[in-house]
N, C-alpha and C positions, 0 to 999 in steps of 0.2 A: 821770578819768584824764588827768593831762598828756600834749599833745602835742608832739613835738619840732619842729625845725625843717620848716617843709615843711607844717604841720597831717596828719603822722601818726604816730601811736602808735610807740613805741621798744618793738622787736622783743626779744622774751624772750630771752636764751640758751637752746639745748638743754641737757636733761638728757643729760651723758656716760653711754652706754648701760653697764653692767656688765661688766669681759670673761667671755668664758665660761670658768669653773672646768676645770682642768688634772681627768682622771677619778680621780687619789688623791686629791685634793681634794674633788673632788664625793664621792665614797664617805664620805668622812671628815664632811664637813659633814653630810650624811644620817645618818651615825649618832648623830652630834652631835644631832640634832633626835630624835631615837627616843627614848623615854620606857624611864623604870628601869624593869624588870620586877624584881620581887618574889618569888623565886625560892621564898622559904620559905613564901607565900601554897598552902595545900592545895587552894581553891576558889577559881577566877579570878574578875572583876568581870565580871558580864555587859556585851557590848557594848554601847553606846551608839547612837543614831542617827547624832549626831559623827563616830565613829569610824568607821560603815558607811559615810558620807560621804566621810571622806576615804579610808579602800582604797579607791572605787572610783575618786578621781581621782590615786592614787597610781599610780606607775610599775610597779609589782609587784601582778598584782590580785589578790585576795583570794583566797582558798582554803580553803573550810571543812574541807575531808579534814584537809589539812597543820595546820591551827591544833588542828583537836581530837587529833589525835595528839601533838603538840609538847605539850597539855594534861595527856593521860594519862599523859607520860614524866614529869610531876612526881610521882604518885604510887609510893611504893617495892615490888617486890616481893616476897611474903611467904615467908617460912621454914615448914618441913612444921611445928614448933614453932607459930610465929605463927600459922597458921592454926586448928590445933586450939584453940586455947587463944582466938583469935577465936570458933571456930563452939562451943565449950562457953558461951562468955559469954552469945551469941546465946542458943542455946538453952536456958541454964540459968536466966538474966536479964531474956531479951526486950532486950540492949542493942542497941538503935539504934546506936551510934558502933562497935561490933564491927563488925555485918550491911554498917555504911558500908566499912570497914576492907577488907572480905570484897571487897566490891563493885570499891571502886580500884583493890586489889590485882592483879584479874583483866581489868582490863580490855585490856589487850593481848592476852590469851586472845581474847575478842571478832572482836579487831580479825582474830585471825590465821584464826580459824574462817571470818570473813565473806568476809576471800577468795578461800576454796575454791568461791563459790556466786559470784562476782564473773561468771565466764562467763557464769551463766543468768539475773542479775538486776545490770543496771549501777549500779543506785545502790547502791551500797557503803555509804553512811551511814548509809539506810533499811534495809541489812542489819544495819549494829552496831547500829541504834536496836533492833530485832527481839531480835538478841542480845543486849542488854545485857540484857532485858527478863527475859529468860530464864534469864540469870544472877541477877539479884534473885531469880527463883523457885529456882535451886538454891540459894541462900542458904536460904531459908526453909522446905525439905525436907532438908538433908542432916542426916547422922546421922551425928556425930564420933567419936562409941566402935566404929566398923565395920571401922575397920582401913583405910580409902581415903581420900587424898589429896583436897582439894576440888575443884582442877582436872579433876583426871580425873571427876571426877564431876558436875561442873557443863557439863563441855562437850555431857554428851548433853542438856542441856534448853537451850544455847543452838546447839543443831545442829537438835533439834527445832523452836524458836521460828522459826527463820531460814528453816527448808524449810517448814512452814506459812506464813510470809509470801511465801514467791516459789509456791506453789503458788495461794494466792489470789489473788496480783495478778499473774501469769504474765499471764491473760487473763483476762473477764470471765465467763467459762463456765468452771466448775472444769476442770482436767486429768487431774487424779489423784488418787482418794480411797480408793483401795486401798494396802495396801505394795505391792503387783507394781508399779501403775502410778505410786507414787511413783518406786521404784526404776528402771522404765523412761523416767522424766520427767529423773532427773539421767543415765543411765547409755544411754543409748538411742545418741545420736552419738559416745560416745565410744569405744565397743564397736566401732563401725561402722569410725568411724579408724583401729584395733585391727586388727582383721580385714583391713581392704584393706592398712596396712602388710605384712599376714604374707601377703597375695598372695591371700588368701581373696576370694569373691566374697561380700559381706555381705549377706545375702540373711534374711527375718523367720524360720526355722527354723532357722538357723545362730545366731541373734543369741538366740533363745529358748531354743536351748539351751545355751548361754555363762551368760546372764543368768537361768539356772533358772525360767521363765516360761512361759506358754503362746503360742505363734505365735499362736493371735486374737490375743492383749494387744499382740502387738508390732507388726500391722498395725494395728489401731488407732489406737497411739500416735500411728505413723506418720502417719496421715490425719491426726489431729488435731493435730499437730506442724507441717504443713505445708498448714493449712488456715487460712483468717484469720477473726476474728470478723465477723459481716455484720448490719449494723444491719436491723431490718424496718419499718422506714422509708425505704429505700433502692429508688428506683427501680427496674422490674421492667429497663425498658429505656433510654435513655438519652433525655430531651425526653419522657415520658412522665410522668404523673402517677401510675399503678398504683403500686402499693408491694405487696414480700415480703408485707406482711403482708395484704394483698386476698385473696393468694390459700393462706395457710395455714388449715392445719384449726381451726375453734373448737375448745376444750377444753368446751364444752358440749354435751351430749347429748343429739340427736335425738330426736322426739317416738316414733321406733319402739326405740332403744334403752335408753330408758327406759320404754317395755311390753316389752322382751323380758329387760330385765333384772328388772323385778316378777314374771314369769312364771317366769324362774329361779327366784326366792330362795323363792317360792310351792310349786313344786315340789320343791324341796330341802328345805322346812320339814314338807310331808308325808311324803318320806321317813324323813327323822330322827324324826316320830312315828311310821312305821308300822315300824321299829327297837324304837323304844321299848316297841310292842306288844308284842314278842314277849320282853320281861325280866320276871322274877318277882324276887319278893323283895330281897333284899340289891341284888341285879343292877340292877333297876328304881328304886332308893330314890338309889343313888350315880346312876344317871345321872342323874335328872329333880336331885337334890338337890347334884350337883354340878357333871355339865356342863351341866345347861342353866340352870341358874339363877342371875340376877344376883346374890346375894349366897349363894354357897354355901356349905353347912355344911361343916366343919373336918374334917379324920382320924376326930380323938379324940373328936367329937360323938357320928359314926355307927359308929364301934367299940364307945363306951357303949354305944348302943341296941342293939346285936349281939351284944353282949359279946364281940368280938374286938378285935383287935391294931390300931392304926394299921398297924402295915406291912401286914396283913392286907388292909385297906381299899384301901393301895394299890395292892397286886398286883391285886385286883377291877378298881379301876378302870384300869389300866394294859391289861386284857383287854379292857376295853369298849373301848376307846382300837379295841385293834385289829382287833375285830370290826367295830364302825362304820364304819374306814376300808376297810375289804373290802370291806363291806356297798354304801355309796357307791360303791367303785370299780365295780362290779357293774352302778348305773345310771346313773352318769355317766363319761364318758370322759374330759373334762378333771378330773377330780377323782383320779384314779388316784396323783397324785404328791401325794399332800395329807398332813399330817403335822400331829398334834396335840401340844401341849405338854403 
């Protein structure tokens, strides 16, 4: 590098900094920079890593809600015409590109279902993914000569899929595996809101009999509503090593009640022979021949041998049924509620 006068280096000019863009200008150059979208495209390109790169250094950050809904709005929605005449294809055909049809068609059905459950389960996404899922299965069940609309008939199996998903991931310990207590898993606090707007004191008998349910169910809920999951590894006390689980019960059974339960089944297995004593004939033949035996003969076996009726047979045994469970309730006392198939 030459040096100027003086032995030192001749100073660069600066670079004149940019001025800063007027904000219709900056708007305007930004969109100038945005890439054609492809409007008549039916299925987008998946994203790129590129792409993930740059939303996140862009000014507006990404939004996967917004971009998949702006996705679904390219698919058109279907005519009661279009749809029957999709879901006959489907079903008549086995066509793939119908059952596709069926699918985009509905998907803002999806989206509108999944918000009704938005309160009890915030991922919204994870609810349409749920949903969508649900809607492939009413594709693949409906029956088009029934006289109903797909919609309305698709929505009960993406209403179902959606409450199955916030039921099992609610918490890690089921919540609700009854209808009552599905029913009081979505309806329990909103009932409650309900009642104190109309000046009521919303109390579990007031609220179970609104929600046609039984008061246990609804204190329950209750507890378990407003209780948190508790790991049993989780310190007893705080600076303590003990853990929940030191001091829970084993699920393995004790050296005594395991002889006192041999001693039951022992005692129970004499009774039901000394039952069996006292049947003759036909009486004796269906019990040893049909309740107690691992592979027991058929109606129509021991009717042959009788020469009577199958129903015959069953009435017979359907008396032993209730003799037995007399009999039992007679020497056992927890055994009183006992019911045979």
């Amino acid at each position: 590098m030459s040096k100027g006068p003086g032995g030192r280096a001749p100073r660069r000019p600066r670079a004149a900094r940019p001025a800063p863009l007027e904000p219709e200008l900056a708007d305007r150059e930004l969109a100038d920079r945005e890439p054609a979208v492809d409007s008549s495209a039916a299925v987008p390109e998946p994203a790129t890593r590129a792409d993930e790169d740059r939303d996140r250094g862009s000014l507006v950050p990404f939004d996967p809600l917004q971009r998949y809904l702006s996705e679904i709005r390219r698919h058109p929605l279907l005519t009661r015409e279009e749809e029957h005449d999709l879901a006959v294809r489907f079903q008549r055909d086995r066509d793939v590109e119908a059952a596709y049809r069926l699918v985009t068609g509905n998907l803002r059905l999806v989206v509108m279902i999944a918000r009704e459950y938005q309160r009890s389960f915030r991922a919204l996404l994870d609810l349409i993914q749920e949903g969508n899922i649900g809607l492939m299965e009413a594709v693949k069940n409906f029956d088009p000569y029934r006289g109903i609309r797909f919609p309305s008939y698709a929505a009960w199996w993406i209403r179902a899929y959606i409450i199955r998903y916030v039921m099992n991931n609610w918490r890690l310990v089921k919540l609700g595996t009854t209808q009552a207590q599905r029913k009081l898993f979505f309806n329990l606090q909103k009932e409650k809101d309900k009642l104190e707007a109309e000046g009521f004191v919303a109390g579990p008998k007031l609220i179970a009999q609104r929600l046609d349910v039984k008061e246990k169910e609804v204190i329950e809920m209750e507890q378990r509503l407003g209780a948190s999951d508790l790991s049993v590894d989780s310190p007893l006390h705080e600076g303590e090593e003990g853990t929940l689980l030191d001091v829970l019960k084993s699920g393995v059974a004790t050296a005594e009640d395991q002889f006192a339960d041999a001693e039951y089944r022992q005692r129970l297995g004499e009774k039901i022979r000394e039952f069996g004593a006292t049947l003759r004939d036909k009486d004796r033949l269906i019990f040893d021949q049909r309740l107690l035996a691992e592979e027991p003969l058929t109606l129509q076996e021991i009717g042959d041998r009788y020469d009577i009726s199958r129903e015959r047979v069953r009435q017979i045994e359907s008396r032993l049924k209730r003799r037995l469970k007399e009999f039992l309730a007679t020497q056992f006392e927890d055994l009183r509620d006992i019911s045979f198939s």
